[in-house]
C-alpha positions in Angstrom: 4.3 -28.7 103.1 1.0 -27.6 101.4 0.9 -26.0 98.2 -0.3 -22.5 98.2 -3.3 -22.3 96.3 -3.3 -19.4 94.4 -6.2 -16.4 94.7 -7.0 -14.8 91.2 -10.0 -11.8 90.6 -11.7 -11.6 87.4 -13.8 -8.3 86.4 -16.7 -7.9 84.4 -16.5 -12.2 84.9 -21.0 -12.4 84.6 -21.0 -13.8 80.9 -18.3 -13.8 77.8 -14.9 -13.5 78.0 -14.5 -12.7 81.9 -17.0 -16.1 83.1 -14.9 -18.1 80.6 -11.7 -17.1 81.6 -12.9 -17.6 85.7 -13.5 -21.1 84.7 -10.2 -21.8 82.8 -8.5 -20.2 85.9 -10.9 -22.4 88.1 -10.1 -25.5 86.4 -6.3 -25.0 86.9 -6.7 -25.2 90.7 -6.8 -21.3 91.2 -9.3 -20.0 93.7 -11.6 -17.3 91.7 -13.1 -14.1 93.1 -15.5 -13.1 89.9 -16.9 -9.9 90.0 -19.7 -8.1 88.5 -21.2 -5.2 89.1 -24.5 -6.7 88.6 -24.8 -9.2 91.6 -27.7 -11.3 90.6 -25.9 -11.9 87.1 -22.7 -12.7 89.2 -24.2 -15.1 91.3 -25.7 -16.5 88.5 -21.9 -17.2 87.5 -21.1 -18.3 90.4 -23.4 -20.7 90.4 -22.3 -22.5 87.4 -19.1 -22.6 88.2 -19.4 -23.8 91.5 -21.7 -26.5 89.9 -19.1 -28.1 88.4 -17.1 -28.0 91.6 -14.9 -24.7 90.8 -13.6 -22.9 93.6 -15.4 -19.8 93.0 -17.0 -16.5 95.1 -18.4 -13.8 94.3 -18.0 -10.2 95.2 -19.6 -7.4 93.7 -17.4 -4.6 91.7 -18.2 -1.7 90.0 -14.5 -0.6 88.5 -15.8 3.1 88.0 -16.3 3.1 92.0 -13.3 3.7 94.1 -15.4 2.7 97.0 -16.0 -0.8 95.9 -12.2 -1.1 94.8 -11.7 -0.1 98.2 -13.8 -2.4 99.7 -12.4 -5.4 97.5 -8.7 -4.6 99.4 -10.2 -5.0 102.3 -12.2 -8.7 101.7 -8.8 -9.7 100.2 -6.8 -8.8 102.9 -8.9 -10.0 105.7 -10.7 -12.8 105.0 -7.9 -14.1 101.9 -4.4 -12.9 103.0 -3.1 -12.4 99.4 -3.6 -11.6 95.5 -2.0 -13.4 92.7 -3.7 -13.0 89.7 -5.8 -9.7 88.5 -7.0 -10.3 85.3 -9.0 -6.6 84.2 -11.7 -7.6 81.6 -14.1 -5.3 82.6 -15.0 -2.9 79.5 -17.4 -0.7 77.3 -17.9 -0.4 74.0 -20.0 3.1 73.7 -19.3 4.1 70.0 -22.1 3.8 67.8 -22.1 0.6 65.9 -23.0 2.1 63.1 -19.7 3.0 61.1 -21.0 5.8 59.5 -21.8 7.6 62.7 -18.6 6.7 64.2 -16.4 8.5 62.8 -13.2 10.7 64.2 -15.3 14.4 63.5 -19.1 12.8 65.1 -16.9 11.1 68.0 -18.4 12.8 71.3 -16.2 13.7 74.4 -18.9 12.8 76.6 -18.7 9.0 75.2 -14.8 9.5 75.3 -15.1 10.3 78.8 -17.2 7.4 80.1 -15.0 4.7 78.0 -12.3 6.0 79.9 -13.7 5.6 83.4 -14.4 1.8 82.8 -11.2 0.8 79.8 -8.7 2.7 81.2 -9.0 4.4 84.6 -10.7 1.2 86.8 -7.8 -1.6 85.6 -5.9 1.6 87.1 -7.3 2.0 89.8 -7.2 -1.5 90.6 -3.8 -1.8 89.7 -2.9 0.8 92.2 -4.6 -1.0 94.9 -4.2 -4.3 94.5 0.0 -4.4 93.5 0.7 -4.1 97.0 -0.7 -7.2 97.7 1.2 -9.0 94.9 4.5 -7.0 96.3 3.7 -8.9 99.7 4.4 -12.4 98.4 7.0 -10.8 95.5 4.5 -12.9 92.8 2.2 -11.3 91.1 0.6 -11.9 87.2 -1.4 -9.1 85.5 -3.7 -8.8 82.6 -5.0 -6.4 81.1 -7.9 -7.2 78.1 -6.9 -5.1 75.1 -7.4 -5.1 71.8 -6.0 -5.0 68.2 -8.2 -2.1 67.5 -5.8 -0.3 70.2 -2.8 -1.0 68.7 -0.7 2.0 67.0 0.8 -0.8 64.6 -2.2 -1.2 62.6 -4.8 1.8 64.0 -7.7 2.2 61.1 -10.9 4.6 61.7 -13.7 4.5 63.6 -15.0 4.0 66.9 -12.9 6.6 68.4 -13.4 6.4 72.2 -12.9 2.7 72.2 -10.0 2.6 70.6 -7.9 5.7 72.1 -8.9 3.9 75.8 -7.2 0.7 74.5 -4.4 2.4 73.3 -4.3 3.8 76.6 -4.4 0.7 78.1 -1.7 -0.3 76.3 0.2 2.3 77.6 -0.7 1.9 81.3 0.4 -1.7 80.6 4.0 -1.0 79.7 3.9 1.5 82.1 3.5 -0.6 85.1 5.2 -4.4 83.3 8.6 -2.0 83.9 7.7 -0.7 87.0 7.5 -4.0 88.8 9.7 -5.7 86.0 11.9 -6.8 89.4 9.4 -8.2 92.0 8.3 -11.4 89.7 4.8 -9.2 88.8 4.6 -10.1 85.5 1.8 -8.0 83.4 1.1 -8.4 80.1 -2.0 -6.7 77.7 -4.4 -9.6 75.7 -5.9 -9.0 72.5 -8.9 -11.9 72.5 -10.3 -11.1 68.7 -13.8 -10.8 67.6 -15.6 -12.7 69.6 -19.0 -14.2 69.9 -19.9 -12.3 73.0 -22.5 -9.3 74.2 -19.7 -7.0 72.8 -18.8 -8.9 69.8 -22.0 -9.6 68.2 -23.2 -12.8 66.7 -20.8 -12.2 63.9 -18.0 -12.4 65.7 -15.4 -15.0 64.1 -14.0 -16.4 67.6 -15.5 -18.8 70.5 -14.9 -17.5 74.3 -12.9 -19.9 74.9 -10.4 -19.1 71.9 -10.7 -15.6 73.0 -9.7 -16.7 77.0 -6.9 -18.7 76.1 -4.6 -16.3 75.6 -5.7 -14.4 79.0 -5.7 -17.4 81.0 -2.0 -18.6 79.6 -0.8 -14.8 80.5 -2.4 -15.4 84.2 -0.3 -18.4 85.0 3.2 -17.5 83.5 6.4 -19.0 84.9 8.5 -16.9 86.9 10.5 -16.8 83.4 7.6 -15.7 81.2 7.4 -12.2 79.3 6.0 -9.0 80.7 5.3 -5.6 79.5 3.6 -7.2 75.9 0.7 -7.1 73.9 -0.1 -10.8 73.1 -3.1 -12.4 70.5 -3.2 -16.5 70.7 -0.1 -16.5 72.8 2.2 -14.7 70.4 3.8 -11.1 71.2 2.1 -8.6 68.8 3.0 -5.1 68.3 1.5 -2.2 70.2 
C-alpha cells in the first residue's frame, strides 16, 4: 500500500524562520503549502524550494483575514483531502526598537491591538479552522512560534505588545494541546532564539536553521511525543 504523504502549511514561510522551516519539512518528504501574504515574495519561495526538487505550492494568506483563512479550508479540502501539520510562524514585532521608548507606561493600545491580530488571534483562527481537518484522519501536529520573551518564567521589561501576545500564545497553546490531548493532535509552542532574520536583526546570535530545528522536530513527533509544551532546541522550557 502507498504511504500517505503527509500535507503540512507554513505561514509567514517568504524568508527567515517560516522559508527554512518549509524546506526542513520539504526535505523530510512532506508536501508544503508556504504561504505569504505577499505573493510575489512567496513565489519567490517557492521557487527555490522547488529548485531543489521540494514538493512545494504556494497559496497566499493574510492570517488577519478570515476570508483568506476561509478560502485556505476550501483549497485543502478540495483539491488536498487533508491537513497534517500547521506550523503558525506568521508574526509582528511592532514595539519600538528602541528600549527607551518601549517601555510598560509609553506602550500604546493601538500597537497592542494590531500584535494581537497577527501573534495571537490568526494562529487562532486558523486553528479553529483547520483542527477539523486533522480530526478527520485523528493525526494532527501543531506549532505554534513563541518565544522566551513570552514566557511568565523569566518575563523582564520592555516591548510590551510583543510580549503579552506571546504569552497569549502560550496560553491558546495549552489551551487547545488539552483539548485534543485524545485525537493524536499533538501541539506544542517553539521558542527559536534570537535569530538572524528581518525580525531579529543582524545581531541576532542564532542561524535559521538553529532557530527551525526545534519547529520542524515538533511538526513530525511520534504518536508518543509531548503536547501542550513550550520547547527551545528540543527541550521542554517553562511557560
Amino acid at each position: 500500500m502507498k504511504a500517505i504523504q503527509r500535507v503540512a502549511v507554513v505561514t509567514g514561510a517568504n524568508r527567515g524562520i517560516g522559508l527554512e522551516v518549509s524546506r526542513q519539512l520539504a526535505m523530510t518528504g512532506l508536501k508544503v503549502i508556504l504561504t505569504s501574504r505577499n505573493p510575489d515574495q512567496g513565489l519567490r519561495a517557492v521557487d527555490q524550494l522547488r529548485h531543489v526538487q521540494y514538493d512545494v505550492d504556494f497559496f497566499k494568506l493574510d492570517v488577519t483575514q478570515p476570508a483568506d483563512i476561509q478560502a485556505l479550508r476550501q483549497f485543502l479540502e478540495r483539491e488536498i483531502g487533508r491537513l497534517d501539520v500547521l506550523v503558525n510562524n506568521a508574526g509582528v514585532f511592532l514595539d519600538p526598537r528602541d528600549p527607551r521608548k518601549a517601555g510598560f507606561l509609553t506602550g500604546k493600545i493601538d500597537t497592542l491591538e494590531a500584535t494581537l491580530e497577527v501573534n495571537l488571534k490568526g494562529p487562532y483562527r486558523l486553528m479553529q479552522a483547520l483542527i477539523p481537518l486533522m480530526v478527520k484522519h485523528h493525526y494532527g501536529r501543531i506549532v505554534n512560534v513563541s518565544s522566551g520573551m513570552g514566557a511568565l518564567s523569566e518575563m523582564s521589561s520592555g516591548y510590551p505588545a510583543y510580549r503579552i501576545s506571546k504569552t497569549a500564545l502560550n496560553a491558546l497553546t495549552k489551551l487547545a494541546a488539552e483539548e485534543f490531548r485524545d485525537q493524536n493532535i499533538l501541539i506544542n509552542a517553539a521558542s527559536p532564539g534570537w535569530v538572524k532574520t528581518d525580525m531579529g536583526g543582524a545581531n541576532a546570535t542564532r542561524t535559521v536553521e538553529e532557530g527551525a530545528d526545534t519547529i520542524t522536530w515538533l511538526a513530525t513527533l511520534p504518536d508518543d511525543g509531548p503536547t501542550g509544551g513550550l520547547f527551545h532546541d528540543r527541550t521542554r522550557i517553562s511557560w
